[in-house]
C-alpha positions in Angstrom: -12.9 10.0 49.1 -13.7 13.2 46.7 -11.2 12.0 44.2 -12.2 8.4 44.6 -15.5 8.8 43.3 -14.5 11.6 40.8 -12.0 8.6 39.9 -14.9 6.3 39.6 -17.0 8.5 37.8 -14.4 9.1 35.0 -13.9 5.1 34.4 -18.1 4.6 33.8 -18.2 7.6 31.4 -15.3 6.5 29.3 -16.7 2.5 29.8 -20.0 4.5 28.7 -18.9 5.9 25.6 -16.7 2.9 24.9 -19.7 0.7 25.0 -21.6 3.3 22.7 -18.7 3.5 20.3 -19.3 -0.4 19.6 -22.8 -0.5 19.4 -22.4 2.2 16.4 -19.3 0.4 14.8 -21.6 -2.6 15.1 -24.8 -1.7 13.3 -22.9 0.0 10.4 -21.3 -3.3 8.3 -19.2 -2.3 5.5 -21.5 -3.3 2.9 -18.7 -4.0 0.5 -16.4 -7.2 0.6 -13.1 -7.6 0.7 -13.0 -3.7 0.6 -9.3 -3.8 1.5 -8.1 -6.1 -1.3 -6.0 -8.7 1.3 -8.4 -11.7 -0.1 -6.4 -12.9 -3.6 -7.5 -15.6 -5.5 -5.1 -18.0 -7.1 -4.8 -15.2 -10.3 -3.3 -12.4 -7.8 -7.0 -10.9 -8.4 -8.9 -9.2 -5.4 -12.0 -11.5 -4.5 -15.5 -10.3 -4.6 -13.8 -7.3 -7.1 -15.1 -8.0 -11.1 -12.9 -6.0 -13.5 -13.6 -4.8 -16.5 -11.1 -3.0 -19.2 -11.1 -0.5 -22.1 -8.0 -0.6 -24.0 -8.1 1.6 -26.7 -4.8 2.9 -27.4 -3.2 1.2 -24.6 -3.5 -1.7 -22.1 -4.6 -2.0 -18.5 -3.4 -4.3 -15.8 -5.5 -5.6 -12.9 -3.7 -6.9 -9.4 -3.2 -6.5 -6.0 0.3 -4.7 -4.6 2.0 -4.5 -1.5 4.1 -1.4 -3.3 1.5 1.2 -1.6 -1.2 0.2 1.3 -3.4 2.6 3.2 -3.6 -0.4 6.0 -2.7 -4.1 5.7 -0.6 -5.4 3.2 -2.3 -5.0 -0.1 -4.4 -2.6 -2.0 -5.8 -3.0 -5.5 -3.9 -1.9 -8.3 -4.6 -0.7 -11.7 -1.5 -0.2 -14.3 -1.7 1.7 -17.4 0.4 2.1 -20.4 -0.3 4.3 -23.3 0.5 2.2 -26.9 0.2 5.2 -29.4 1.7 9.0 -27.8 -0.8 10.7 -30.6 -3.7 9.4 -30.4 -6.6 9.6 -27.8 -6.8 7.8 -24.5 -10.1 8.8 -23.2 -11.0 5.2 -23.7 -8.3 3.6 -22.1 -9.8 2.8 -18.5 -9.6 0.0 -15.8 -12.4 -0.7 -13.2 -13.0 -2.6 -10.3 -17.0 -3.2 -9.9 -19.2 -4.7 -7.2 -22.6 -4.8 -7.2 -24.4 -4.1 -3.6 -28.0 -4.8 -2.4 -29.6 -1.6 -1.2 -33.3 -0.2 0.1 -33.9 3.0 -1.6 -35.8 4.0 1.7 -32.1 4.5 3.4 -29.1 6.8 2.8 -25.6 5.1 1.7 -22.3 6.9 2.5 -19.5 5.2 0.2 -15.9 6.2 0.8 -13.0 6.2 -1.4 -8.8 6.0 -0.6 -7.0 6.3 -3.6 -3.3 6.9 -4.6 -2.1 7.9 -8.1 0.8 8.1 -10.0 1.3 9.4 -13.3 -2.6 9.1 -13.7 -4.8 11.5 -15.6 -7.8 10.7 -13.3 -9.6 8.7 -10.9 -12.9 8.0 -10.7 -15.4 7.1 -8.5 -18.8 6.0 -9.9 -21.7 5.2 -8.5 -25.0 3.6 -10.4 -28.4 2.8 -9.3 -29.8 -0.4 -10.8 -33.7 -2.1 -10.8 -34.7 -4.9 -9.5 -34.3 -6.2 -13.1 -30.8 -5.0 -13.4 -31.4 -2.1 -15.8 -29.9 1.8 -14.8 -32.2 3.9 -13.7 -32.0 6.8 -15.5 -34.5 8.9 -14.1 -32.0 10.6 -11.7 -31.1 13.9 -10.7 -29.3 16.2 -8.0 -31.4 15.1 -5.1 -29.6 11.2 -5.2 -26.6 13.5 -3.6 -27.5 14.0 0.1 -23.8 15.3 0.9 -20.1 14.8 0.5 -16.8 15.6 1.4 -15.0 19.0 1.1 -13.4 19.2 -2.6 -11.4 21.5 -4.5 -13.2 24.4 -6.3 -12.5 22.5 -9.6 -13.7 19.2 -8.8 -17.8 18.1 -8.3 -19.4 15.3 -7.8 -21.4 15.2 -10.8 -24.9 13.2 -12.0 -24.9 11.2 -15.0 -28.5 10.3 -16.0 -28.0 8.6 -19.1 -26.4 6.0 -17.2 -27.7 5.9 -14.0 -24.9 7.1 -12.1 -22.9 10.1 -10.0 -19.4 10.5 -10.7 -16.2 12.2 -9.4 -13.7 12.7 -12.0 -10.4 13.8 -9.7 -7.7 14.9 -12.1 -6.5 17.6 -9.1 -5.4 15.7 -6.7 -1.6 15.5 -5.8 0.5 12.3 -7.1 1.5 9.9 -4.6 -0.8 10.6 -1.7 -3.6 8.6 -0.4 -6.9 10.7 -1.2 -9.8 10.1 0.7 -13.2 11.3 -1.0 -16.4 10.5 0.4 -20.4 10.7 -0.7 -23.6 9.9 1.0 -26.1 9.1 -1.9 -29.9 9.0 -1.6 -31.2 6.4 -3.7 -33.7 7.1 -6.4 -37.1 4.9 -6.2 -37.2 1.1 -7.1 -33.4 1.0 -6.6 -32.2 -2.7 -6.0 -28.3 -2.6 -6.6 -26.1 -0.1 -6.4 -22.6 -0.6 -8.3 -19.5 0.5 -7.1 -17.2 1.2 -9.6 -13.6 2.8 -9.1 -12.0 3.8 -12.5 -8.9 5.0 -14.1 -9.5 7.9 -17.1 -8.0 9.5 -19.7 -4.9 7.1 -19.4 -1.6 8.9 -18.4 0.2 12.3 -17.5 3.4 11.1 -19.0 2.7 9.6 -22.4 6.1 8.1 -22.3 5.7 6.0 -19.0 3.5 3.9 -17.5 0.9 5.0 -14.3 -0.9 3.0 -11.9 -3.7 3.8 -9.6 -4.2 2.4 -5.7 -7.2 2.1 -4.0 -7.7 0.4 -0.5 -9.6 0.8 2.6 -13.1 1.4 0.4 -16.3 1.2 2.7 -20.3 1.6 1.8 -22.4 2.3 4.9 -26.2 2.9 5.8 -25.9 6.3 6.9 -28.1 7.6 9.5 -28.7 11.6 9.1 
């Protein structure tokens, strides 16, 4: 009878924290859509994802790829290829951007999977817009509640000229999903934030062209 009831009891706490689990999973949406680049539009383009390219000294390709996926079948894909091995790169870049409606009462953690090859750097970026679209530049340290563990040469870094907080990872291994994570405090009168996930500097290997993966991308209400 013992062990009955001690069987019992066992299948309501796990139901319990099942139950729990849900509700939690439930009231924190991904904020961002399609944040695993499966939806495609007729272009092979990731819907809900705008793109925007620098191509000085180079040029940038935007798809999906099945070649590397954190989960599902696709992830967004950036491809660059340097034109001119002498010259600069730092404004060769590719970005996905989406724009999200925020309270800037409330804490947002965003979180980032990447994979690079033959990449000088990814970048996350992050930028606080108005209610009348304009960066609000009047930012500092305390829009960074918290983030993920990092190595000693990497920081996630405000930008108040434009608005933003940036990561600029150019020390993390080739070929391996990276997962990097911020909860950001928004400054008052926020409306938007953007979301923007960037290649930088162009390539490694000048002679060859890299690509960088991201999938699996989520923006949360956090709740301290």
């Amino acid at each position: 009878m013992y062990k009955y009831v001690r069987f019992i009891s066992c299948i309501g706490v796990i139901v319990l924290v099942l139950s729990m689990s849900c509700f939690v999973f439930a009231g924190t949406p991904n904020l961002l859509k399609n944040p695993s680049f499966e939806e495609v539009d007729k272009g092979k383009l990731p819907i809900a994802w705008e793109t925007n390219a620098q191509e000085k000294n180079g040029t940038i390709a935007f798809s999906v790829s099945d070649e590397k996926a954190l989960s599902g079948k696709y992830s967004g894909k950036v491809e660059v290829r340097v034109i001119d091995p002498n010259a600069k790169a730092n404004k060769l870049e590719g970005i996905y951007l989406q724009n999200v409606s925020v309270q800037d009462d409330k804490l947002y953690k965003l979180t980032f999977n990447y994979n690079k090859d033959n990449i000088k750097a990814a970048m996350p970026f992050i930028i606080f817009y108005d209610s009348d679209g304009g960066r609000i530049t009047s930012i500092d340290d305390s829009c960074i509640h918290s983030y993920s563990i990092l190595e000693e040469e990497l920081s996630w870094e405000v930008v108040a000229n434009n608005g933003a907080v940036r990561l600029s990872d150019n020390a993390s291994k080739d070929q391996e999903w990276i997962q990097r994570w911020i909860v950001v405090k928004p400054p008052k009168g926020t409306s938007e934030i953007g979301v923007w996930i960037n290649t930088k500097g162009g390539t490694v290997d000048l002679s060859r062209s890299g690509s960088l993966y991201w999938d699996d991308l989520s923006m949360v209400q956090f709740v301290d």
